[in-house]
C-alpha positions as CSV (number, residue, x, y, z in Angstrom):
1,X,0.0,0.0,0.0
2,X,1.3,3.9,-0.9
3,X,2.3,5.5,2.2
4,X,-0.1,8.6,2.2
5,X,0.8,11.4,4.4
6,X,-1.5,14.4,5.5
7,X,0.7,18.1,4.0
8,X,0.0,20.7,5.9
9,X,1.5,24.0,5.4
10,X,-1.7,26.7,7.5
11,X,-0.2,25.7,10.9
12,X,1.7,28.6,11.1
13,X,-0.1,30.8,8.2
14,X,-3.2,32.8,10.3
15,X,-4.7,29.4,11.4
16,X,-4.5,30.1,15.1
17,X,-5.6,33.9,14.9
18,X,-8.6,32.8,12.6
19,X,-9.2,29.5,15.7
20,X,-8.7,32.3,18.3
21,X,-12.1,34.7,16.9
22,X,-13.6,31.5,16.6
23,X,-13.0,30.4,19.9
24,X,-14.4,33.9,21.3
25,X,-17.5,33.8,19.0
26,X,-18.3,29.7,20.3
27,X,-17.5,31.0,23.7
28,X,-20.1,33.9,23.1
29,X,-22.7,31.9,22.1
30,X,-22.4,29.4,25.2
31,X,-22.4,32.2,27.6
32,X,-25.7,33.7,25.9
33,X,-27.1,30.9,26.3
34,X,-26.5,30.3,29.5
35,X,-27.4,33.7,31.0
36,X,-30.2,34.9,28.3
37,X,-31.8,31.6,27.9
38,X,-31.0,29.6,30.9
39,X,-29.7,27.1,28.6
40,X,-26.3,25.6,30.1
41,X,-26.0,22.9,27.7
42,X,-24.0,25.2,25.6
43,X,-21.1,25.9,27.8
44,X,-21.1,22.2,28.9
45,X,-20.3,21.3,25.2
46,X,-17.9,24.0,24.9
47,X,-15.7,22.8,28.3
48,X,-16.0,19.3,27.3
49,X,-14.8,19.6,23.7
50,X,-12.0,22.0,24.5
51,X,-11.3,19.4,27.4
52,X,-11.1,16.3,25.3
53,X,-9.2,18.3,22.7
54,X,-6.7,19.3,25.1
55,X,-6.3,16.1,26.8
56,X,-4.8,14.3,23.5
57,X,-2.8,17.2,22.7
58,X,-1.0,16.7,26.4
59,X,-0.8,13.1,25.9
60,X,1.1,13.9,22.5
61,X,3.3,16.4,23.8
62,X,3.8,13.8,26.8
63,X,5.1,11.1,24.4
64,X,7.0,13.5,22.3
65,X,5.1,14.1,19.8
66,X,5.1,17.4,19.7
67,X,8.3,18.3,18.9
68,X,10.0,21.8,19.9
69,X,9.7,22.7,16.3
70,X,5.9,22.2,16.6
71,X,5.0,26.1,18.2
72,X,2.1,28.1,18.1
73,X,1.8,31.8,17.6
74,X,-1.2,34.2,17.6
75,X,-0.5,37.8,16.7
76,X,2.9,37.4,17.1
77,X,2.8,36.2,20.7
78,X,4.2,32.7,20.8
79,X,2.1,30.5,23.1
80,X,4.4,28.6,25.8
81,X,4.9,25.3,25.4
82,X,3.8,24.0,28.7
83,X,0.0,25.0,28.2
84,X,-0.2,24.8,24.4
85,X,-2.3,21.8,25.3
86,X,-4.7,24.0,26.8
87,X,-4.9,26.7,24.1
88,X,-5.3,24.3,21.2
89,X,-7.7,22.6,23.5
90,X,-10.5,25.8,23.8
91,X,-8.9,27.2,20.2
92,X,-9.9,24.1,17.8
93,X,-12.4,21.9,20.4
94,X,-14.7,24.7,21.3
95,X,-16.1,25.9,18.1
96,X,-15.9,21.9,17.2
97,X,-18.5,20.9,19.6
98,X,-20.4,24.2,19.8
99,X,-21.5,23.9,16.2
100,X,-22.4,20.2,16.0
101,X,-24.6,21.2,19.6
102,X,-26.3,24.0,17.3
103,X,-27.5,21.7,14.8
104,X,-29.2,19.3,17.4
105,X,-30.5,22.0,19.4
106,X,-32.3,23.2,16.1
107,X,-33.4,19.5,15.8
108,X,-34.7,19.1,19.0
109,X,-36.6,23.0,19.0
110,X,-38.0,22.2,15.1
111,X,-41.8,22.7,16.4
112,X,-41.0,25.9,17.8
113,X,-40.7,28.0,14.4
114,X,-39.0,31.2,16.6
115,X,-36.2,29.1,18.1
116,X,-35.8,26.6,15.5
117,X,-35.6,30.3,13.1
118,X,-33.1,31.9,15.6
119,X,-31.0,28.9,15.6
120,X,-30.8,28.1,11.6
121,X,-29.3,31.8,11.4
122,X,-27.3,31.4,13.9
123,X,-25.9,28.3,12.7
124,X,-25.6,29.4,8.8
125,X,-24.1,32.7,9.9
126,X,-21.2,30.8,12.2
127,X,-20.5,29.1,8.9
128,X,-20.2,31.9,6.6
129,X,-17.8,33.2,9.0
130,X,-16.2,29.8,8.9
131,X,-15.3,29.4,5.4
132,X,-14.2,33.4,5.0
133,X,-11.5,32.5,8.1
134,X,-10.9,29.3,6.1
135,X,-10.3,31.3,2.8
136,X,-8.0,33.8,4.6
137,X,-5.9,30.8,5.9
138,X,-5.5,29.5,2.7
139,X,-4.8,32.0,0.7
140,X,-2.4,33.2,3.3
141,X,-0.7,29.3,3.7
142,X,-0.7,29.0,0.1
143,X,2.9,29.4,-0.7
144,X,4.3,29.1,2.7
145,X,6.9,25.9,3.8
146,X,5.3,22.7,5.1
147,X,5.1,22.5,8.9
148,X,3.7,19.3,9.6
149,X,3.7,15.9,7.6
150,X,1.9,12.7,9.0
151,X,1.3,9.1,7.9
152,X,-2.2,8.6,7.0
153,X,-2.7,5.3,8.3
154,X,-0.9,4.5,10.7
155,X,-1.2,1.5,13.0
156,X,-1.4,2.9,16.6
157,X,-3.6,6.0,15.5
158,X,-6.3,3.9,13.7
159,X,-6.0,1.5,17.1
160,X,-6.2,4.4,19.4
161,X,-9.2,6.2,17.4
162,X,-11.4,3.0,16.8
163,X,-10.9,2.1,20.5
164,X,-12.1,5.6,21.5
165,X,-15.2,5.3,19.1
166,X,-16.7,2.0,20.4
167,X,-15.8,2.6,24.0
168,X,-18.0,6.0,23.8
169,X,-20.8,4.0,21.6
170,X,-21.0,1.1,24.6
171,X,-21.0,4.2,27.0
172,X,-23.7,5.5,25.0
173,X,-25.6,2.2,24.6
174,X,-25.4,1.0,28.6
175,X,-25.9,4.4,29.8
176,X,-28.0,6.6,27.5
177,X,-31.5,7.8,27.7
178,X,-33.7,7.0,24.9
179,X,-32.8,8.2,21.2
180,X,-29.0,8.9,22.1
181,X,-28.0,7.4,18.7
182,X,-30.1,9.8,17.0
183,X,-29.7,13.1,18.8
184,X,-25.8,12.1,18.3
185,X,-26.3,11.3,15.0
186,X,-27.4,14.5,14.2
187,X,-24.9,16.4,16.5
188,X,-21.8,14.5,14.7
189,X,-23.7,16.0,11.1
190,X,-23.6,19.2,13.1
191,X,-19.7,18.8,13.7
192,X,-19.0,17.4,10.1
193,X,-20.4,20.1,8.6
194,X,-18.2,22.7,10.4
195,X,-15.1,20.2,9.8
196,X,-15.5,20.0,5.8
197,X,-16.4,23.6,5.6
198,X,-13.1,24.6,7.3
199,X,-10.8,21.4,6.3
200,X,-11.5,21.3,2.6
201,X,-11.8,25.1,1.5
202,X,-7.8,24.8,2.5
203,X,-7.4,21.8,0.8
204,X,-9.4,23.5,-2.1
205,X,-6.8,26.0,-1.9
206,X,-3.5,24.0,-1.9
207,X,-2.7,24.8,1.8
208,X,-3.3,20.9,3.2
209,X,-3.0,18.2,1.2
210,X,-2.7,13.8,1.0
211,X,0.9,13.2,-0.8
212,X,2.8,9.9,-1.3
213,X,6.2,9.4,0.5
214,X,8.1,7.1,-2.1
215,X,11.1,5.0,-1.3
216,X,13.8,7.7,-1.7
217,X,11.7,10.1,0.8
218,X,10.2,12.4,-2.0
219,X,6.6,13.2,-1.3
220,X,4.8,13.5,-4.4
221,X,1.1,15.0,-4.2
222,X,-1.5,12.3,-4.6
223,X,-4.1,11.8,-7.8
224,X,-7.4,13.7,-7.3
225,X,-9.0,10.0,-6.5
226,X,-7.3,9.4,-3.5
227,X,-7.6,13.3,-2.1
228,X,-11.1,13.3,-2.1
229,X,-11.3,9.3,-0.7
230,X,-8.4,9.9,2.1
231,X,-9.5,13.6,3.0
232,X,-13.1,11.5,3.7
233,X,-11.8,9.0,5.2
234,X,-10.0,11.6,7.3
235,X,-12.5,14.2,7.7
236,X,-15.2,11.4,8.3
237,X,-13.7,9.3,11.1
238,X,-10.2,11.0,12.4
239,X,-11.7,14.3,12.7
240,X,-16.0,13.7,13.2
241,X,-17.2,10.4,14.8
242,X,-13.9,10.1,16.8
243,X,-15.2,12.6,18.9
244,X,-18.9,11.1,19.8
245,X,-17.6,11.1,23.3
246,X,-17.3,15.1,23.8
247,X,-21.4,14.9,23.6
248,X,-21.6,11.5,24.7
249,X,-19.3,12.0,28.3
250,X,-22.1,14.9,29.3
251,X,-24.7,13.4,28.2
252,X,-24.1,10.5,30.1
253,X,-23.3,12.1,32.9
254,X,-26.4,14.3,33.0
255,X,-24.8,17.5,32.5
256,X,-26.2,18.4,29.5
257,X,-30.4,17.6,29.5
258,X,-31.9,17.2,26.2
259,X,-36.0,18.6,26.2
């Protein structure tokens, strides 16, 4: 099998500037939730995904993963290594789960035409915003050097992401109320949505890419077949249903209520 590797060259190209606003505009809608609606569900998603996010960016930087060459910048302040878990964790997990919890809260409030109303153009306005941040990143990542290259399929990632998948869908299935499957069914839409919307307009635009590593350590970029299949395939299971268990956890747990 072709040793496909994920290219990635907006790392350091606006990416974390663009993740910060974000960040701010998810945290915004939690906190109007939770004091103008009385809704905490919001904020609970927002903690949890910036928690699990966090968490497996320690656990990386734990096992040296994260290399010292791997740094993060926002506005030319360079973040310090020891809690760059923390910011990636509220910077790229909050907005994740935020989003997929607006698309199930519009599910759940569909027969009340004001909320459900209020809640499409809150969603669809998020995601305009999305893909103009995702433009900017590409276009400004374009033509900048590569800062991260990873295999695509490798054996301990796939082990550690399918073991984190079925643990949160037995969680889900001894421990979840009735209709789990479906309300996270619709809440991983929610998150996939958001994921294509910002992953593939910088693919679109050349700024993160599948390539081939060949023999003499030459990365060649991939045919147009395997982009689309292995950006699915990525976008689909690494980056979506991997994380049932930021809604799953809370849910479980009775933080977050479901009407």
């Amino acid at each position: 099998m072709d040793n496909f590797v994920m290219i990635r060259s907006f790392d350091h190209a606006g990416y974390y500037e663009t993740r910060l606003i974000l960040m701010i505009l998810a945290l915004s809608i939690a906190l109007f939730f939770a004091f103008k609606k009385k809704d905490n569900n919001y904020i609970v998603i927002f903690l949890s995904s910036a928690f699990f996010f966090g968490i497996v960016e320690l656990i990386l930087y734990v096992l040296g993963m994260r290399t010292e060459l791997f740094t993060i910048s926002v506005f030319g302040l360079e973040i310090p290594t020891n809690i760059m878990w923390i910011f990636q964790g509220f910077t790229e997990g909050g907005i994740h789960g935020v989003m997929g919890f607006l698309l199930l809260d519009m599910y759940i409030k569909r027969s009340n035409e004001g909320e459900f109303k209020f809640l499409r153009n809150l969603f669809l306005g998020m995601l305009i915003i999305i893909v103009i941040f995702a433009i900017i990143v590409g276009l400004v990542a374009r033509n900048q050097p590569i800062t991260s290259i990873r295999p695509m399929f490798g054996l301990v990632n796939f082990l550690y992401l399918t073991s984190v998948i079925i643990i949160a869908l037995i969680l889900a299935k001894i421990f979840g109320g009735e209709g789990i499957f479906k309300y996270l069914a619709i809440y991983l839409l929610g998150t996939f949505i958001y994921v294509i919307l910002n992953l593939e307009t910088m693919h679109i635009l050349g700024a993160r890419y599948i390539g081939i590593e060949q023999a003499n350590g030459v990365i060649v970029t991939a045919d147009p077949f395997y982009q689309v299949l292995i950006m699915l395939y990525s976008d689909l299971f690494e980056v979506t249903v991997s994380r049932s268990h930021y809604l799953i956890i809370p849910l479980i747990l009775g933080v977050i209520k479901l009407k």
